[in-house]
VEXVEXSE-625191 format. One record per residue (C-alpha): x, y, z; residue in three letters. Coordinates in steps of 0.5 Angstrom, whole numbers, padded with zeros to 4 digits, always signed. Layout:
N
XYZALA/...
This chain:
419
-0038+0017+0001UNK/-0039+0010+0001UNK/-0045+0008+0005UNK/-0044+0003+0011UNK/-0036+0003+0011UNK/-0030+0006+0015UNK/-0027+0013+0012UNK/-0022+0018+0014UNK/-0021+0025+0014UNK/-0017+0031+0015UNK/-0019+0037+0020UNK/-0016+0041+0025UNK/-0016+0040+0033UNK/-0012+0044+0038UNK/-0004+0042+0039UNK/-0006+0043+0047UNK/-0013+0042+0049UNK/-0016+0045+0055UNK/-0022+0044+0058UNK/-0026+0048+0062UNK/-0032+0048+0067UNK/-0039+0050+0065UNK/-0044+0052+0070UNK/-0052+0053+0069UNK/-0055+0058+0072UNK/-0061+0056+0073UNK/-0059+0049+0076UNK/-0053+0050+0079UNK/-0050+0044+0074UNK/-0043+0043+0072UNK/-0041+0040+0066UNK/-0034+0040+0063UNK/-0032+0043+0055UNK/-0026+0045+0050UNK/-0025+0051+0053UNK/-0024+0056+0047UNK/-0018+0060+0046UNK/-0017+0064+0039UNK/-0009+0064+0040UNK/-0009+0056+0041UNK/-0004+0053+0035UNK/-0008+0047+0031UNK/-0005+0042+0027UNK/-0008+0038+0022UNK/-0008+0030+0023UNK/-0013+0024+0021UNK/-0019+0021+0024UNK/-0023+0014+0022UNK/-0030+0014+0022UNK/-0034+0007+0024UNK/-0039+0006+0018UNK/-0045+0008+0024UNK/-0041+0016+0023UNK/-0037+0015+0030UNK/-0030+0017+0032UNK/-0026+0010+0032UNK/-0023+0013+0039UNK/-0017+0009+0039UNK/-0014+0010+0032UNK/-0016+0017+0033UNK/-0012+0017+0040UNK/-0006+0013+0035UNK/-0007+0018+0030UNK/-0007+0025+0035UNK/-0001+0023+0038UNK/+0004+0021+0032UNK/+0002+0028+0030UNK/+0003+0032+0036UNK/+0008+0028+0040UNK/+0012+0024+0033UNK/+0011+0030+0031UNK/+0010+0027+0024UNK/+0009+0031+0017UNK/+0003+0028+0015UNK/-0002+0022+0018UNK/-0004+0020+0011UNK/+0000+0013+0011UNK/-0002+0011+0018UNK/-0010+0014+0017UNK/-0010+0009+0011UNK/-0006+0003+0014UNK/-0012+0003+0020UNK/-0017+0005+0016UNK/-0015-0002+0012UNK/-0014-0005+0018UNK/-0021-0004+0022UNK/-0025-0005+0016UNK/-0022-0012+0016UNK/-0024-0013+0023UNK/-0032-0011+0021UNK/-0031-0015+0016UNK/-0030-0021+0019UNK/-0033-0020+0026UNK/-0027-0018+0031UNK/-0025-0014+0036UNK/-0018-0010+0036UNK/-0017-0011+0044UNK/-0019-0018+0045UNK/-0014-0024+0042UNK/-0015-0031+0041UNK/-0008-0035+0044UNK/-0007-0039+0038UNK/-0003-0035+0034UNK/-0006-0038+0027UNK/-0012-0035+0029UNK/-0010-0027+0032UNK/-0014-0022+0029UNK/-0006-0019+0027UNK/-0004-0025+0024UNK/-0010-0025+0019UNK/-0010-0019+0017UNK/-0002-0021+0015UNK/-0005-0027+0011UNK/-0010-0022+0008UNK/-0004-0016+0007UNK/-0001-0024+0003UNK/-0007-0025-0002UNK/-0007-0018-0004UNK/+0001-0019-0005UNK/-0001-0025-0010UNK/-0006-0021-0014UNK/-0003-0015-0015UNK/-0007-0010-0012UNK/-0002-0007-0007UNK/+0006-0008-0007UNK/+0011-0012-0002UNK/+0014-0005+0001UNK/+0006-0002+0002UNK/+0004-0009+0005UNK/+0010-0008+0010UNK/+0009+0000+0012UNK/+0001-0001+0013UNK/+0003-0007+0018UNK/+0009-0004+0021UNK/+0003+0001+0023UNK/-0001-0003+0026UNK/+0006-0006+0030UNK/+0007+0001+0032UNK/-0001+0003+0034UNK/-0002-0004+0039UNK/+0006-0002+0042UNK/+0002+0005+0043UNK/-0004+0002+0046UNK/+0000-0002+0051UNK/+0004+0003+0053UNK/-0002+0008+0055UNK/-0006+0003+0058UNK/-0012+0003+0054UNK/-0011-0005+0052UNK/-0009-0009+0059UNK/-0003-0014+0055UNK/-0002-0021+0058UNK/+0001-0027+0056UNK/-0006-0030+0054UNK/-0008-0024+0051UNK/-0003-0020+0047UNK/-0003-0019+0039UNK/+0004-0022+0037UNK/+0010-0023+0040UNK/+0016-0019+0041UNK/+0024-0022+0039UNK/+0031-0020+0039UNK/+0034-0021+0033UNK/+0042-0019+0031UNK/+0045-0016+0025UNK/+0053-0016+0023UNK/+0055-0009+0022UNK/+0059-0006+0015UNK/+0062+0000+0013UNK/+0066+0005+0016UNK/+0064+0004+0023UNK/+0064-0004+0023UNK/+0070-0004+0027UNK/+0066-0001+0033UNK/+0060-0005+0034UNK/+0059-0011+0029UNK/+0054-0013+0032UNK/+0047-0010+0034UNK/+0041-0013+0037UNK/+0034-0011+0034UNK/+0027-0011+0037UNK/+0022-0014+0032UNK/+0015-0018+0032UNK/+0014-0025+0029UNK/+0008-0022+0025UNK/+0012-0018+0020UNK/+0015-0025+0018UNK/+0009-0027+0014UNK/+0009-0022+0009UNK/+0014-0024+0004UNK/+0021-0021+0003UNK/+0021-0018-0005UNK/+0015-0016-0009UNK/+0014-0021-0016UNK/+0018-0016-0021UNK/+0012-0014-0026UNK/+0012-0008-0033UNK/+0007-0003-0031UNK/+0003-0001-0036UNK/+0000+0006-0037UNK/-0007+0008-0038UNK/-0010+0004-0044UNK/-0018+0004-0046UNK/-0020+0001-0052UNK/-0021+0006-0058UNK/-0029+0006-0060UNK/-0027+0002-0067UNK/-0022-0002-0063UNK/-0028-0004-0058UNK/-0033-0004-0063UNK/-0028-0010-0067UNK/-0028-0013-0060UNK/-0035-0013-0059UNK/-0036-0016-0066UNK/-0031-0022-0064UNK/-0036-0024-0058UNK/-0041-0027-0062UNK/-0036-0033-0063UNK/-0034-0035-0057UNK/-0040-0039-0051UNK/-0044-0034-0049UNK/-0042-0035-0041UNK/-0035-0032-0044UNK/-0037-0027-0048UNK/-0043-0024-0041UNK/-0037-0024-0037UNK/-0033-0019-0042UNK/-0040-0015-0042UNK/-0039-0014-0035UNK/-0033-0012-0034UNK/-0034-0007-0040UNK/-0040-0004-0037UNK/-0039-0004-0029UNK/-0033-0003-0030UNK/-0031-0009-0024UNK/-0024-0011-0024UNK/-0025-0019-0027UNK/-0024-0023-0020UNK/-0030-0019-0017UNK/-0034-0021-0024UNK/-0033-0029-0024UNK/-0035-0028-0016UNK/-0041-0026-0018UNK/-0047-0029-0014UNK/-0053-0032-0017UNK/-0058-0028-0011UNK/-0056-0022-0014UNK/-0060-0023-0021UNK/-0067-0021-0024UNK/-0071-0020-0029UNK/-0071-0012-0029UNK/-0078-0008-0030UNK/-0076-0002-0033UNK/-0070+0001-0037UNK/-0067+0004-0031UNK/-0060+0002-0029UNK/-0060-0001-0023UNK/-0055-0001-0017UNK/-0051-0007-0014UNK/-0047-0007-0009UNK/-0041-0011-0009UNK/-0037-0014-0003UNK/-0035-0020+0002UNK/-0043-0018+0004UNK/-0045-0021-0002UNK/-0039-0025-0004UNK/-0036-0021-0009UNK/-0027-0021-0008UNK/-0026-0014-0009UNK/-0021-0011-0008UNK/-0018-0009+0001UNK/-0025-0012+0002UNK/-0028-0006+0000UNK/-0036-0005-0001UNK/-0038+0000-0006UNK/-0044+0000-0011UNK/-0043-0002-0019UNK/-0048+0000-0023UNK/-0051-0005-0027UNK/-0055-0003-0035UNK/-0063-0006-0034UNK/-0061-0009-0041UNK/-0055-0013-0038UNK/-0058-0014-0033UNK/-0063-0018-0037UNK/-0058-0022-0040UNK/-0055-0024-0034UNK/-0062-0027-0032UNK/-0063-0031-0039UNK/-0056-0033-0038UNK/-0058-0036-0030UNK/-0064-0040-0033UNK/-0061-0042-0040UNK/-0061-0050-0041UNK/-0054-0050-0041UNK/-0053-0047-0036UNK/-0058-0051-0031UNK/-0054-0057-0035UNK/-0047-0055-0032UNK/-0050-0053-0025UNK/-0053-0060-0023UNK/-0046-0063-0023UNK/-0047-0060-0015UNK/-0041-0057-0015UNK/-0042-0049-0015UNK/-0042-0049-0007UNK/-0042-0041-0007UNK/-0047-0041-0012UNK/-0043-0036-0017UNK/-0047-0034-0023UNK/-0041-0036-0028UNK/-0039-0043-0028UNK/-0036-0047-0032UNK/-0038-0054-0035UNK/-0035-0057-0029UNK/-0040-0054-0026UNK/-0035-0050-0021UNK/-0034-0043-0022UNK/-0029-0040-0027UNK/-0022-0039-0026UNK/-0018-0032-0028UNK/-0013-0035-0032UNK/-0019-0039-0037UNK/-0021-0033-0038UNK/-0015-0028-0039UNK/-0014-0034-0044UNK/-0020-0033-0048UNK/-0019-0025-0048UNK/-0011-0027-0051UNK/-0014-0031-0056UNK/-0019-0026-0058UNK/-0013-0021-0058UNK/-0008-0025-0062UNK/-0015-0027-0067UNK/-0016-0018-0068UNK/-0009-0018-0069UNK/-0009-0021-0075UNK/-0012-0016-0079UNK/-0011-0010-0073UNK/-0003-0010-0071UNK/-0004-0004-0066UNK/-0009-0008-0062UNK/-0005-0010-0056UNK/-0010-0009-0049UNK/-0009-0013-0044UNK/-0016-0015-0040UNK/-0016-0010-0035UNK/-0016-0005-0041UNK/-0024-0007-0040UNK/-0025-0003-0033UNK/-0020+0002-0037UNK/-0025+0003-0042UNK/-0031+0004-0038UNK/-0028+0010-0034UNK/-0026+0013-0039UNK/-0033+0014-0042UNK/-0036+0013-0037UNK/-0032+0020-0034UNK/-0034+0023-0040UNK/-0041+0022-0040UNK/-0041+0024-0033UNK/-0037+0031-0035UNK/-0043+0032-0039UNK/-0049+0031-0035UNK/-0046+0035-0029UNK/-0042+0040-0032UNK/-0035+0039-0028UNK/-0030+0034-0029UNK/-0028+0035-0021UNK/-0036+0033-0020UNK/-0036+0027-0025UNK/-0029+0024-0024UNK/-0032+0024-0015UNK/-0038+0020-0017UNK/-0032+0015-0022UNK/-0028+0015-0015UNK/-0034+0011-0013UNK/-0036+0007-0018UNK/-0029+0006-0018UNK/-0028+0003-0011UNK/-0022+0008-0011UNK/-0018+0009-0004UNK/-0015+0015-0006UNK/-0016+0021-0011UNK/-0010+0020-0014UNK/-0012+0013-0018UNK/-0018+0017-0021UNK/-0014+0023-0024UNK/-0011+0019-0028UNK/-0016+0018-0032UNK/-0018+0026-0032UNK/-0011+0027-0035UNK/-0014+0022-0040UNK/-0019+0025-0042UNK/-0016+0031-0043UNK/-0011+0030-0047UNK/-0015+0025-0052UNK/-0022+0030-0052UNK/-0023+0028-0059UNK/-0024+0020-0058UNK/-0030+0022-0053UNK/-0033+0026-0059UNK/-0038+0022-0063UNK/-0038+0017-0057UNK/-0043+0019-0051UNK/-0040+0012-0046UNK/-0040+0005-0047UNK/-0047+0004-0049UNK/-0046+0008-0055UNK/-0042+0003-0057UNK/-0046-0003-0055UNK/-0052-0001-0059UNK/-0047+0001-0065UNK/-0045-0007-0064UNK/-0052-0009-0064UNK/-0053-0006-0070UNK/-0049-0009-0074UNK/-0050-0016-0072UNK/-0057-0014-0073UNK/
């Protein structure tokens, strides 16, 4: 579980709870409890839990009664949408219950416009975006009908409108036109997702990544650290160039030592999500030279690193994606030359760093349902299922971890060689 965040969970409740009187006998004080009953039938459904460990009570009400009224199968879908949803709020200081009159400024709308960069970068698709805000639609007409937030036409989460559909097909002829309820919110998301190949699983071979970590020594040195990063943290690139100077050192000792990353500190992770990376001493290190190197002091006088990110380019400002996934191209078609099966992609660097990652960990805990737990959280995963890939992974190339024990290995093995 992470530290300071919202989560989920499944458990079972009563479908009919009843409650019941308890009496002291020494005082004569009455209190109210669940009465307990071995017939009672239990359904499973989700809760959201706030980072202080309590019940969010009305996504729970939501959630209970999509389960027992709606009689929906799971509530796994709603869970995540609102798990999503109130962490966004947290993050940002707002309430569920109370809006702004300015539409531009709802906390609904926001989040809409949250759902579209995260469109825009790739980390969740058009149809998610739509069913998690379809959720929160449904979750406020649920709120509002159970009289647990007083709507008005100054304090109301959207606008509700009539829209008309022509009819076709057999039963056209009947009803050509219908009339449907819909919100103004669900207007932000875009209509169609950017057509894009989905790659599989890809980690860098320990040869491939020993030619890659070779080819680091001849580009800049602000390059060739961000490419470490990724490598050794895992952290996807967007939270890599959003790093802050503030989190930066001079380690004391060889341990490695545990960053946590998020909008808390200004790292774009992915859904805003906070979780811990850890950072090797020894990068660490690097990092910290690279932060007081001349040349870099050189580019930050231009006084154009307002959100003071650690890498910056010459134009003093933070780099951009696209600059450095040209850099990684350049490395690929450099490699290519003489390695035709050479072909990652730059997101094959936190694919590397969980493979043999995974594979350390296996080894020191002696479970891979243990060590593939811990990854989920080093990861930033949201769900299992993203973590089990790599799982399947390790399983089926057993051979390619088996004279590398993880990523550092193969670091040393590099220095030794330009040594």
């Amino acid at each position: 579980m992470i530290i300071n965040d919202f989560y989920t969970r499944e458990v079972e409740v009563y479908r009919d709870p009843e409650l019941t009187i308890s009496i002291n006998k020494e005082t004569g004080e009455e209190k109210l409890k669940l009465a307990e009953s071995r017939d009672e039938e239990q359904i499973k459904v989700h809760i959201l839990i706030d980072p202080l460990g309590h019940l969010v009570k009305p996504a729970c009400l939501y959630l209970y009664w999509k389960k027992d009224e709606e009689q929906a199968k799971t509530t796994a879908t709603e869970a995540k949408a609102l798990l999503l949803y109130f962490r966004f709020l947290h993050q940002n200081q707002l309430s569920y219950w109370k809006f702004p009159h300015s539409k531009s400024r709802k906390q609904t709308f926001k989040f809409a416009d949250f759902l579209v960069s995260s469109i825009n970068s790739e980390d969740i698709a058009v149809s998610t975006a739509k069913t998690y805000l379809r959720v929160i639609v449904n979750f406020y007409k649920f709120l509002g009908r159970n009289n647990l937030i007083e709507f008005s036409e100054k304090n109301k989460p959207f606008d509700f409108e009539m829209i008309s559909i022509r009819q076709s097909g057999m039963l056209s002829h009947t009803q050509r036109v219908i009339s449907v309820q819909t919100t103004n919110l669900m207007k932000r998301l875009p209509r169609e997702q950017k057509k894009h190949v989905t790659r599989k699983l890809s980690p860098l071979t320990q040869e491939h990544l020993k030619t890659f970590l070779s080819h680091l020594s001849k580009i800049p040195d602000d390059k060739a650290l961000i490419f470490e990063v990724a490598l050794a943290t895992g952290m996807r690139l967007q939270e890599v160039l959003t790093i802050p100077e503030s989190i930066i050192f001079n380690p004391a000792n060889d341990h490695p030592i545990p960053i946590s990353i998020g909008p808390k500190i200004g790292v774009h992770t992915k859904f805003s999500k906070q979780r811990y990376v850890e950072f090797p001493a020894e990068l660490m290190f690097k990092l910290h030279q690279y932060l007081w190197s001349p040349v870099r002091q050189k580019y930050a006088l231009k006084g154009k690193n307002e959100t003071v990110k650690l890498f910056i380019s010459r134009q003093g400002k933070s780099f951009n994606s696209n600059t450095i996934e040209k850099a990684f191209s350049d490395i690929r078609n450099e490699i290519s030359k003489s390695c035709v099966d050479f072909k990652y992609a730059i997101h094959d660097l936190r694919s590397t760093y969980a493979t043999f990652t995974l594979h350390k960990l296996w080894e020191e805990k002696g479970s891979l349902r243990t060590a593939a737990s811990i990854l989920q959280e080093l990861m930033g995963h949201n769900s299992f299922a993203s973590t089990f890939k790599y799982v399947e992974f390790i399983e089926a190339n057993a051979l390619m971890f088996e004279h590398a024990r993880d990523v550092s290995e193969v670091f040393q093995a590099s220095r030794d060689i330009h040594a």
